[in-house]
N, CA, C and O atoms as a Maestro MAE file, in Angstrom:
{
 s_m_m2io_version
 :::
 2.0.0
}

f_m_ct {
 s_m_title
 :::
 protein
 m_atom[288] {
  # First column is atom index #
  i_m_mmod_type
  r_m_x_coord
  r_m_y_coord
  r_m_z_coord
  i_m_residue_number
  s_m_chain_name
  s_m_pdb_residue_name
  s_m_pdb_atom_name
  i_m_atomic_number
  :::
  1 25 114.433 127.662 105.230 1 A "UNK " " N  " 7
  2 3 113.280 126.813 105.040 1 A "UNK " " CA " 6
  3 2 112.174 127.628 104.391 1 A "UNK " " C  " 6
  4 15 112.100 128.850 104.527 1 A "UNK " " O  " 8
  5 25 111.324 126.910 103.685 2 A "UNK " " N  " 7
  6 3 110.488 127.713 103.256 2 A "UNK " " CA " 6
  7 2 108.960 126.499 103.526 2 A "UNK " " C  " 6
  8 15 109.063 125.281 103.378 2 A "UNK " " O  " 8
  9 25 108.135 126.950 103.783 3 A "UNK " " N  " 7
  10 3 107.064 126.413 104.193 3 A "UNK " " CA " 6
  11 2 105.537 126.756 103.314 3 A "UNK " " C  " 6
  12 15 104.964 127.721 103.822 3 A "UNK " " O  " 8
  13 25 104.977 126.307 102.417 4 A "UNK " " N  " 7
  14 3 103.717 126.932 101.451 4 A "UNK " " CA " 6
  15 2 102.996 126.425 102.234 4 A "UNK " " C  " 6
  16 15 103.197 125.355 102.808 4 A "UNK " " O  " 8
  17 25 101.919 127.255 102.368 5 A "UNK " " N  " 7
  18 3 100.610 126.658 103.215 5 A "UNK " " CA " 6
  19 2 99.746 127.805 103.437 5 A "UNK " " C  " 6
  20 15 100.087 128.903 103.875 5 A "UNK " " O  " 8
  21 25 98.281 127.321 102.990 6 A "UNK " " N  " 7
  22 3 97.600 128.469 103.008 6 A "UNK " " CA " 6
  23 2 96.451 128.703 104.162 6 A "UNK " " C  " 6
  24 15 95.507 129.490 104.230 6 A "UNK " " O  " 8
  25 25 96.945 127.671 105.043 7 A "UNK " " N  " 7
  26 3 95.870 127.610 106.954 7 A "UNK " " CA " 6
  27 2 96.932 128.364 107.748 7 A "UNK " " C  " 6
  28 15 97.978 127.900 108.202 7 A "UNK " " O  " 8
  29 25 96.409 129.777 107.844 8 A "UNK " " N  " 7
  30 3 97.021 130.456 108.404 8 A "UNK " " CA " 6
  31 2 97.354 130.001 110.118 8 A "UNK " " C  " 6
  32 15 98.419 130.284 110.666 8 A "UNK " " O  " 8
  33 25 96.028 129.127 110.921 9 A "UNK " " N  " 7
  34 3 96.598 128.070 112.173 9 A "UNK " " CA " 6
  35 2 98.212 127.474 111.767 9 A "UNK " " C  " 6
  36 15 99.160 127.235 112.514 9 A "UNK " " O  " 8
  37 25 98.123 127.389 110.730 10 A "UNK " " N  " 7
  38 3 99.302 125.927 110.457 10 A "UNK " " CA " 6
  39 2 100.471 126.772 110.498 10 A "UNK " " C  " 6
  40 15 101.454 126.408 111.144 10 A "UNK " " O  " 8
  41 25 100.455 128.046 109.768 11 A "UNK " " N  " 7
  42 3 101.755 128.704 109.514 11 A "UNK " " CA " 6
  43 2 102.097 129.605 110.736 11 A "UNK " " C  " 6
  44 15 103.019 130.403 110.563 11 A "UNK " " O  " 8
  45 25 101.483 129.587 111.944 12 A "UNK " " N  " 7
  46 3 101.454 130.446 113.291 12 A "UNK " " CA " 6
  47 2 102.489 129.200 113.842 12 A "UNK " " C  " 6
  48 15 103.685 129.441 114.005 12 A "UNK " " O  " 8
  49 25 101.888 127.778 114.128 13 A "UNK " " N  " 7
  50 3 102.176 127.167 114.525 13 A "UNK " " CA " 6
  51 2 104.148 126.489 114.074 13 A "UNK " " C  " 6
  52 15 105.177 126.297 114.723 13 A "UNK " " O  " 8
  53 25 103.820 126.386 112.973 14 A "UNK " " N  " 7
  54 3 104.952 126.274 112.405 14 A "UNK " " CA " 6
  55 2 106.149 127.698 112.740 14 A "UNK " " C  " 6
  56 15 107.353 127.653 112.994 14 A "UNK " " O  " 8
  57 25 105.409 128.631 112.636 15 A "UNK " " N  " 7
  58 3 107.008 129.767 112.929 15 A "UNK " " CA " 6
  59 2 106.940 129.951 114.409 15 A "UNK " " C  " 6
  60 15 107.309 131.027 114.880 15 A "UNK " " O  " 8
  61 25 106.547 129.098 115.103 16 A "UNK " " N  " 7
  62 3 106.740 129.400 116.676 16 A "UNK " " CA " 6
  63 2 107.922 127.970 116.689 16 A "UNK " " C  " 6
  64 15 109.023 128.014 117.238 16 A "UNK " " O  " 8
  65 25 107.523 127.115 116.162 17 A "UNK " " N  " 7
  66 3 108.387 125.768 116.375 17 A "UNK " " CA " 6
  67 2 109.781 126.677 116.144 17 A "UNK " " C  " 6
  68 15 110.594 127.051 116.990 17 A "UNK " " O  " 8
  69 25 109.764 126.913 114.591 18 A "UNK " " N  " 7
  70 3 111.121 127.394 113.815 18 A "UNK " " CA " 6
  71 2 111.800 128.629 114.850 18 A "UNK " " C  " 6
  72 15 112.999 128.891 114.936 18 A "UNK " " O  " 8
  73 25 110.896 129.164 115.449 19 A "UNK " " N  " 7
  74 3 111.338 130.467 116.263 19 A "UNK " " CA " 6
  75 2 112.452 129.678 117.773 19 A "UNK " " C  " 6
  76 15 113.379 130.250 118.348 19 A "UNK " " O  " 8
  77 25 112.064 128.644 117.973 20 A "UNK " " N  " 7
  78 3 112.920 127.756 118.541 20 A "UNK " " CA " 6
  79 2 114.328 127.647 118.440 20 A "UNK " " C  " 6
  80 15 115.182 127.417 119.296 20 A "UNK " " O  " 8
  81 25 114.399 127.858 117.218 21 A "UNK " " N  " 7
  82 3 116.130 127.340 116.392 21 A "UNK " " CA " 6
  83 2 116.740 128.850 115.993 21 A "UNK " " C  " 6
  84 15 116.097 129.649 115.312 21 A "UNK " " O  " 8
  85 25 117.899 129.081 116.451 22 A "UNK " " N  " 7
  86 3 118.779 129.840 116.061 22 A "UNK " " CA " 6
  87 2 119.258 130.289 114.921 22 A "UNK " " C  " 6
  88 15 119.566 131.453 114.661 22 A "UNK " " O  " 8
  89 25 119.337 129.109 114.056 23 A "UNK " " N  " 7
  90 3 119.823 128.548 113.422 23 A "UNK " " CA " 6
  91 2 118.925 128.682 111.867 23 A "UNK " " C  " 6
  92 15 119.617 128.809 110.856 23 A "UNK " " O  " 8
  93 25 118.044 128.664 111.779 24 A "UNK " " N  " 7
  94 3 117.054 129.003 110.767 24 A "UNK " " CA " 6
  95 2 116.177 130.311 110.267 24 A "UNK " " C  " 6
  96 15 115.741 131.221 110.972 24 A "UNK " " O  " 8
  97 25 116.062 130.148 108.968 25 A "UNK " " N  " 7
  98 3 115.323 131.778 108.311 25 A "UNK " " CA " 6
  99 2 113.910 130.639 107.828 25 A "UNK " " C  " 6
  100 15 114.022 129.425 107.656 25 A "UNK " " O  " 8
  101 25 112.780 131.368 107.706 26 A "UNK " " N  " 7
  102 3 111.507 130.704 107.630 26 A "UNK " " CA " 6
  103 2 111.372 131.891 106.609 26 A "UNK " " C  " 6
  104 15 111.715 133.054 106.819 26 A "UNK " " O  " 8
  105 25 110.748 131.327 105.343 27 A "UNK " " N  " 7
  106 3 109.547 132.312 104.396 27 A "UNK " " CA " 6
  107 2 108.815 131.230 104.675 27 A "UNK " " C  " 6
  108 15 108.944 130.149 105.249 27 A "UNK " " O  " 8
  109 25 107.672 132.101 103.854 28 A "UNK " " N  " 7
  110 3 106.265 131.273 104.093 28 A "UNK " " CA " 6
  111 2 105.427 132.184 102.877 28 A "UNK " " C  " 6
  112 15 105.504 133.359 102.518 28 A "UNK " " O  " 8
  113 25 104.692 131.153 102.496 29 A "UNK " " N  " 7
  114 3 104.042 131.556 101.117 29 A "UNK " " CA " 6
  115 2 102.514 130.808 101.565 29 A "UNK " " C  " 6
  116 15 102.323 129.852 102.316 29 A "UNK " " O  " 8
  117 25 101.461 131.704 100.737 30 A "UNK " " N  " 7
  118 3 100.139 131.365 101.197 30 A "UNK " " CA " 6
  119 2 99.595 130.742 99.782 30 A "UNK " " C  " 6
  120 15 98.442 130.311 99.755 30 A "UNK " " O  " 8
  121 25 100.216 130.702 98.887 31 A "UNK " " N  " 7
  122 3 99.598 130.465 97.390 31 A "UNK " " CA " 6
  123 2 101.140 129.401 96.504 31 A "UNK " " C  " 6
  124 15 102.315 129.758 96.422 31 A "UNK " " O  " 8
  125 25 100.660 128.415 96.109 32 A "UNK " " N  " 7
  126 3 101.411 127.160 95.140 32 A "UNK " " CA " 6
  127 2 102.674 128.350 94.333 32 A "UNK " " C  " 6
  128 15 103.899 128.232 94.327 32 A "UNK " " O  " 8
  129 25 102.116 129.067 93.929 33 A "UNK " " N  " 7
  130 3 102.662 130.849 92.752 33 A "UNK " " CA " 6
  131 2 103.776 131.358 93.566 33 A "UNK " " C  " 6
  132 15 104.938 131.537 93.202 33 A "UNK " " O  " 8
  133 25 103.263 131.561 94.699 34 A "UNK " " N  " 7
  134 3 104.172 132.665 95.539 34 A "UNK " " CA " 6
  135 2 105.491 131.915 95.941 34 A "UNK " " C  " 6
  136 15 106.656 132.311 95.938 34 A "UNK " " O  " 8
  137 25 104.799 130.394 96.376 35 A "UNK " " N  " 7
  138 3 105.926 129.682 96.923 35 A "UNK " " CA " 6
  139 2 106.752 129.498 96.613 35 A "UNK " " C  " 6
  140 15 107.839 129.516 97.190 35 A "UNK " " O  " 8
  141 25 106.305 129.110 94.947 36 A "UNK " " N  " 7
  142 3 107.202 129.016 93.437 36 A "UNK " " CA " 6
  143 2 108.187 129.753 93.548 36 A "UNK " " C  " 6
  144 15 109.286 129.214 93.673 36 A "UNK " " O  " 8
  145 25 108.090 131.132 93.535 37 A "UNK " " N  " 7
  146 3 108.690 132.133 92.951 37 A "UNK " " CA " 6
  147 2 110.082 133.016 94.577 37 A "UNK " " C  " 6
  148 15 111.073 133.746 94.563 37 A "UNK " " O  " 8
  149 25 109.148 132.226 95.779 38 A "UNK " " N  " 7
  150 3 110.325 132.175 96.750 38 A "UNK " " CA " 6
  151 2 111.186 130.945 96.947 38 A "UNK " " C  " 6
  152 15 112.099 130.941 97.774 38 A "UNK " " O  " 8
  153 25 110.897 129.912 96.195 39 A "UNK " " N  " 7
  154 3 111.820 128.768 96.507 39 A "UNK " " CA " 6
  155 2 113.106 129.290 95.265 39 A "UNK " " C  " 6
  156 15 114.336 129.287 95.308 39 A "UNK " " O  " 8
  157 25 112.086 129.716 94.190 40 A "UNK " " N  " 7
  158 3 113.315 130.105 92.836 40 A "UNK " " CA " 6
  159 2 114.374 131.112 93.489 40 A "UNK " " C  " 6
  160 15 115.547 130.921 93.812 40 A "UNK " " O  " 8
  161 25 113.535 132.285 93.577 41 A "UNK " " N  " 7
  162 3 114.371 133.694 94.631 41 A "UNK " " CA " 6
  163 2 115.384 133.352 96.150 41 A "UNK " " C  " 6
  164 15 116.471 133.852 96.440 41 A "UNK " " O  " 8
  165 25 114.690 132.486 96.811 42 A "UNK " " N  " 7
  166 3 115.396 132.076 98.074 42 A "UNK " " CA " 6
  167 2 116.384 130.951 98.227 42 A "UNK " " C  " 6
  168 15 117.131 130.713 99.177 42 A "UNK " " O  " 8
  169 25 116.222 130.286 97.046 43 A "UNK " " N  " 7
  170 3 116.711 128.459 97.512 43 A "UNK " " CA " 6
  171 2 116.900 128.094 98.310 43 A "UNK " " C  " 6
  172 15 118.051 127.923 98.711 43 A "UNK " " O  " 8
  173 25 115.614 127.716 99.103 44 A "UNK " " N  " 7
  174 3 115.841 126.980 100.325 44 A "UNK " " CA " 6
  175 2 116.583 125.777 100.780 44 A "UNK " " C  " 6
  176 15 116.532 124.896 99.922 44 A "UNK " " O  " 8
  177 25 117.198 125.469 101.747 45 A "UNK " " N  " 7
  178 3 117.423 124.434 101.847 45 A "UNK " " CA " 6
  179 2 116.145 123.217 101.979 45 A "UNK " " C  " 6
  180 15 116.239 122.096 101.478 45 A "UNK " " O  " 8
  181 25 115.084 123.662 102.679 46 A "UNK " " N  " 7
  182 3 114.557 122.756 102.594 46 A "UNK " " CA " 6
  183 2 112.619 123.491 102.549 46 A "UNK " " C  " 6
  184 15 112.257 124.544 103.073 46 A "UNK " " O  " 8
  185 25 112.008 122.806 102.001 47 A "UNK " " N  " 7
  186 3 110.802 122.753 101.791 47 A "UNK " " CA " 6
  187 2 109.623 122.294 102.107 47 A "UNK " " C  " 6
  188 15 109.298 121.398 101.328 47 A "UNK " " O  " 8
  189 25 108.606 122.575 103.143 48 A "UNK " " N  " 7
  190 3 107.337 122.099 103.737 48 A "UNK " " CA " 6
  191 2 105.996 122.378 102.433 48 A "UNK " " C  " 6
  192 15 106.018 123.472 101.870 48 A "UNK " " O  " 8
  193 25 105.386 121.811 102.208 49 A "UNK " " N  " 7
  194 3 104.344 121.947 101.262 49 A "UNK " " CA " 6
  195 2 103.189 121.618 101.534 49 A "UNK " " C  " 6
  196 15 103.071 120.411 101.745 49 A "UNK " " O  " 8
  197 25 102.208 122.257 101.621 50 A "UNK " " N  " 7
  198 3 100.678 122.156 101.740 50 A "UNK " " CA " 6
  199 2 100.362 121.159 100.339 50 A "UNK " " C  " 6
  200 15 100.967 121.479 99.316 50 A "UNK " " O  " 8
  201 25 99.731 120.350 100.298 51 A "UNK " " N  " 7
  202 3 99.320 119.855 99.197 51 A "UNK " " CA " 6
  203 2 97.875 120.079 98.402 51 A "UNK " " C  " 6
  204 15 97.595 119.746 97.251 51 A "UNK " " O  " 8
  205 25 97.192 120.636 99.222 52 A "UNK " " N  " 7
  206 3 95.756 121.430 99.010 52 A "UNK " " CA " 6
  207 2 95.731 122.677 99.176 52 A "UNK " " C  " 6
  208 15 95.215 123.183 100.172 52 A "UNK " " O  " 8
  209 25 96.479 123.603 97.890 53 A "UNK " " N  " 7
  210 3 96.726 125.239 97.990 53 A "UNK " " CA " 6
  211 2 95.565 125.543 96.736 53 A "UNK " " C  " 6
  212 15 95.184 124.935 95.736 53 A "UNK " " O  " 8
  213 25 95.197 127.031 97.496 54 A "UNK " " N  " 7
  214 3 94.120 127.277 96.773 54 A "UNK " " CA " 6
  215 2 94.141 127.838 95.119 54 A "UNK " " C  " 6
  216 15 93.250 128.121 94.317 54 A "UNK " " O  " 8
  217 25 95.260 127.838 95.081 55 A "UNK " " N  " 7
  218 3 95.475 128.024 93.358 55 A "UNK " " CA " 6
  219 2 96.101 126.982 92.510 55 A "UNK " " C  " 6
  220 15 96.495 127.183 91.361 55 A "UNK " " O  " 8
  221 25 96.168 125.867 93.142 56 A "UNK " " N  " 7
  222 3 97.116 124.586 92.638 56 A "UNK " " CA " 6
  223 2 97.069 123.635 93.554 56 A "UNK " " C  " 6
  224 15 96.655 123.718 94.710 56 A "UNK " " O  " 8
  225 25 97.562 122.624 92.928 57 A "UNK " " N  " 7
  226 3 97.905 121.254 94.084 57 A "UNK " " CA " 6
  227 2 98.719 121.042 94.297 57 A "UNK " " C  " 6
  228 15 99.132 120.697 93.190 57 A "UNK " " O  " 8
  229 25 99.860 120.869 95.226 58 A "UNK " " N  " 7
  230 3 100.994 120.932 96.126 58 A "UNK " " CA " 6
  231 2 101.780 119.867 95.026 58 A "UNK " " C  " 6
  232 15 102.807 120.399 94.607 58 A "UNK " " O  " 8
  233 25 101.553 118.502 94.458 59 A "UNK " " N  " 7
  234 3 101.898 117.967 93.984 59 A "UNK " " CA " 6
  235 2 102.423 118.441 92.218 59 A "UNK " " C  " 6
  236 15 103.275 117.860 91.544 59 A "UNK " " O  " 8
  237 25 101.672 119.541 91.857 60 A "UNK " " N  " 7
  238 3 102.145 120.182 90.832 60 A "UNK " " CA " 6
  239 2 103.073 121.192 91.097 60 A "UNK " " C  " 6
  240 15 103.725 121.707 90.189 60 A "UNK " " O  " 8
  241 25 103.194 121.542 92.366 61 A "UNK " " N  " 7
  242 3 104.213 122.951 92.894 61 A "UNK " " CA " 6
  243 2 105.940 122.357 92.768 61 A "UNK " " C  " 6
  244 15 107.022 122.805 92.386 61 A "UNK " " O  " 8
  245 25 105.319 120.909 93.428 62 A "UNK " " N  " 7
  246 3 106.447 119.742 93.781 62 A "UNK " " CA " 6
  247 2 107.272 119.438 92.444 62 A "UNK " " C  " 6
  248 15 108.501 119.406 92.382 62 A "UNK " " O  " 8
  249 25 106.341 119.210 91.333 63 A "UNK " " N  " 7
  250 3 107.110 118.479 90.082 63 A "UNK " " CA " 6
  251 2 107.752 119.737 89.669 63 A "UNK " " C  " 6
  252 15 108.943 119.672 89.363 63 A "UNK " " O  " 8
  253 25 107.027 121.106 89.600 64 A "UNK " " N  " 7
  254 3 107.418 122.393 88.960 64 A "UNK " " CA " 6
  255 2 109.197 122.270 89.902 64 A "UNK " " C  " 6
  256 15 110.302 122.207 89.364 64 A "UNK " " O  " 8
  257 25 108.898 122.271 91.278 65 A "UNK " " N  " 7
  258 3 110.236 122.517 91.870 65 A "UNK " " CA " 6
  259 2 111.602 121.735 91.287 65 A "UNK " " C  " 6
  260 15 112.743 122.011 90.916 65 A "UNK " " O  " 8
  261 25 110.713 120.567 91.456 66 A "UNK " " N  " 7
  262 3 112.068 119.323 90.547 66 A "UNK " " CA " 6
  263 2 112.916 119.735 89.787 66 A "UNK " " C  " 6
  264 15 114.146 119.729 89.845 66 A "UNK " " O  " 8
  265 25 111.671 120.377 88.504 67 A "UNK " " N  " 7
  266 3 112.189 120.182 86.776 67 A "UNK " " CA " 6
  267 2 112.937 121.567 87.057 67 A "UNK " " C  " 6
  268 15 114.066 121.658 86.572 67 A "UNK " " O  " 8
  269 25 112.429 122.694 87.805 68 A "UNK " " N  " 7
  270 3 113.255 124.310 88.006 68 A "UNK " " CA " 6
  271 2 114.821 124.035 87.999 68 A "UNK " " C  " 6
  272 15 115.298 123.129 88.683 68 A "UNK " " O  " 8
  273 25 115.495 124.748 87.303 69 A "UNK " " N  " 7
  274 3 116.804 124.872 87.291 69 A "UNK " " CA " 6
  275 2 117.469 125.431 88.515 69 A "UNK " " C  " 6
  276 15 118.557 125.017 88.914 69 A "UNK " " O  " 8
  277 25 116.945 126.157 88.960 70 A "UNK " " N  " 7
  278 3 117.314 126.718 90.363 70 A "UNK " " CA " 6
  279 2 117.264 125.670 91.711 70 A "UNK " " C  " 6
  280 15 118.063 125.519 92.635 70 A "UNK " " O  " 8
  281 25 115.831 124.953 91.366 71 A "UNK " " N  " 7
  282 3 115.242 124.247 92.806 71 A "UNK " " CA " 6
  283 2 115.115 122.783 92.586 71 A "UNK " " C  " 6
  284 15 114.422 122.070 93.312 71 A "UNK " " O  " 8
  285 25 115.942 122.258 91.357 72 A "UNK " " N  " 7
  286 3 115.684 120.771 91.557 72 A "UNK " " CA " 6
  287 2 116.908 120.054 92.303 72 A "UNK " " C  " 6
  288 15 116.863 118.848 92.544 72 A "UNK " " O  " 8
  :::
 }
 m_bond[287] {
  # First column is bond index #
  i_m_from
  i_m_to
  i_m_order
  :::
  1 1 2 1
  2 2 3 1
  3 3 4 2
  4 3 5 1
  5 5 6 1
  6 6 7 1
  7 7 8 2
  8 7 9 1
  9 9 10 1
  10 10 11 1
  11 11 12 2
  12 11 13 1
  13 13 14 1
  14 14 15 1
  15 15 16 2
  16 15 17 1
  17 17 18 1
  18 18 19 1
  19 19 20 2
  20 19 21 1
  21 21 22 1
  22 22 23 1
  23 23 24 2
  24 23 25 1
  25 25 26 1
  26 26 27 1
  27 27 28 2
  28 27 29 1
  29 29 30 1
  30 30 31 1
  31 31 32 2
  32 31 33 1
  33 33 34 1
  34 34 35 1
  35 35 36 2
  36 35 37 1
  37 37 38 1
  38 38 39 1
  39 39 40 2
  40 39 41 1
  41 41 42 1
  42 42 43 1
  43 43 44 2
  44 43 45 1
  45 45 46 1
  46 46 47 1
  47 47 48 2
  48 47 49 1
  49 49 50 1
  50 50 51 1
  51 51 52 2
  52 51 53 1
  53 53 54 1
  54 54 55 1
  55 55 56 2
  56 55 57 1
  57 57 58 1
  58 58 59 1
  59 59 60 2
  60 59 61 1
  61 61 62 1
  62 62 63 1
  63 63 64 2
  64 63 65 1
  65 65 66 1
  66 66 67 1
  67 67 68 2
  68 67 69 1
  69 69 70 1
  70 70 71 1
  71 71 72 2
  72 71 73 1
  73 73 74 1
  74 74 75 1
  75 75 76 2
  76 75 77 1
  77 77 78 1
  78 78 79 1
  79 79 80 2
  80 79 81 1
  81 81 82 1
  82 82 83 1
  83 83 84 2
  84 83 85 1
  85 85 86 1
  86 86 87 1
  87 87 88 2
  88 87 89 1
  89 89 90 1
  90 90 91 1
  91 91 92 2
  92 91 93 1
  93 93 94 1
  94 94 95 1
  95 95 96 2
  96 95 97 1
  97 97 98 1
  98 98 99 1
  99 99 100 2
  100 99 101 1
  101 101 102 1
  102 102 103 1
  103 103 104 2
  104 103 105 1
  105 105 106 1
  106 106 107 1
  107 107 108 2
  108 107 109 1
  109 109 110 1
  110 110 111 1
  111 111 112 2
  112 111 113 1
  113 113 114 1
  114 114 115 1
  115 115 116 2
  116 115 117 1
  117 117 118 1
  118 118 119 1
  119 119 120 2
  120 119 121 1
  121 121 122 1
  122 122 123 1
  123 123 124 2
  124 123 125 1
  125 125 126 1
  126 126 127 1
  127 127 128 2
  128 127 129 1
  129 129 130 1
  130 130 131 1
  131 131 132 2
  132 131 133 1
  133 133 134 1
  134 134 135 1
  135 135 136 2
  136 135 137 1
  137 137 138 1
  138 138 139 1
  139 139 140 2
  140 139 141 1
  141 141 142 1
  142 142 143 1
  143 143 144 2
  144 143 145 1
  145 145 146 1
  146 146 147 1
  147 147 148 2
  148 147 149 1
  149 149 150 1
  150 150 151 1
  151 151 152 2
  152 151 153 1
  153 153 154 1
  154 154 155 1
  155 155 156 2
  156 155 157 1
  157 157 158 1
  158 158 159 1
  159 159 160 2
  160 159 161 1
  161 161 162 1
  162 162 163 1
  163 163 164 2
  164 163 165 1
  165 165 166 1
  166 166 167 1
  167 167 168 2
  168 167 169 1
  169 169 170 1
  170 170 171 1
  171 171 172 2
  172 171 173 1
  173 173 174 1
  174 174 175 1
  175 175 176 2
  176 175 177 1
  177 177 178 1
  178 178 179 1
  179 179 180 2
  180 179 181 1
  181 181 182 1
  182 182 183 1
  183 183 184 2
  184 183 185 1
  185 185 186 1
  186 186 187 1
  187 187 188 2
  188 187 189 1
  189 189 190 1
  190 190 191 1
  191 191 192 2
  192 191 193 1
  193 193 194 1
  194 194 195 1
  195 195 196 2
  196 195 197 1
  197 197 198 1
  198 198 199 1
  199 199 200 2
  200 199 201 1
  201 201 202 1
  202 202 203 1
  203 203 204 2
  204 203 205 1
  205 205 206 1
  206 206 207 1
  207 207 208 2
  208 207 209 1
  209 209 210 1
  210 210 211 1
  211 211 212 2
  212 211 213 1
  213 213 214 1
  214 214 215 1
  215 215 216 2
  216 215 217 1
  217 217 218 1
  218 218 219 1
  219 219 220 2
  220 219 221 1
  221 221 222 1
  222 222 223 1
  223 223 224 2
  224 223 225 1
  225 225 226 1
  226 226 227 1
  227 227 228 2
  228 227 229 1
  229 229 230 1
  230 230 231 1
  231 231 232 2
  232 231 233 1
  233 233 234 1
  234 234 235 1
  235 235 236 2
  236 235 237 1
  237 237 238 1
  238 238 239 1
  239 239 240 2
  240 239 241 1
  241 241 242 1
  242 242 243 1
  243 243 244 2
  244 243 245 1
  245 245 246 1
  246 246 247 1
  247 247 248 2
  248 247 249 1
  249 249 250 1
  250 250 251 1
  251 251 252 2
  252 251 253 1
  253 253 254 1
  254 254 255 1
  255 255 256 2
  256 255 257 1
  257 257 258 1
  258 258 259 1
  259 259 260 2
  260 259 261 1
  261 261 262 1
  262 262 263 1
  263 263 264 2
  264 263 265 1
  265 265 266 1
  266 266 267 1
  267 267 268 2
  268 267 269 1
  269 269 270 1
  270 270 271 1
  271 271 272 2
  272 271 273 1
  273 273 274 1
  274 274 275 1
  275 275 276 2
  276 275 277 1
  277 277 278 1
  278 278 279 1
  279 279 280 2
  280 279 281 1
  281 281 282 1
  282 282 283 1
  283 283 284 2
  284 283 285 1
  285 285 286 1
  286 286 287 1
  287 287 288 2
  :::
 }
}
């Protein structure tokens, strides 16, 4: 899983849930850029997105992921 989000509350909260499951690897990215470039590097199975990141809007991270050859 990979989770972008740049409220560091949110991403505490979130890897205590995930810390729950056996079963799962968590990255976590604080910037739209970083997330980018770990969803390309990691291929997650699945993806949480902040939609108000401070270098972009979650909704442009989203279309970038689509059209990516790696992550659509």
């Amino acid at each position: 899983m990979l989770y972008i989000e740049d409220k560091e509350d949110n991403l505490e909260l979130f890897e205590q849930v995930v810390q729950l499951s056996d079963h799962s690897t968590l990255y976590t990215a604080v910037t739209g850029e970083a997330g980018m470039k770990l969803a390309i590097d990691c291929q997650p199975d699945l993806v949480f997105l902040d939609f108000h990141l401070p270098d972009c809007e979650g909704d442009v991270i989203l279309t970038k992921l689509k059209e990516h050859e790696r992550t659509k």
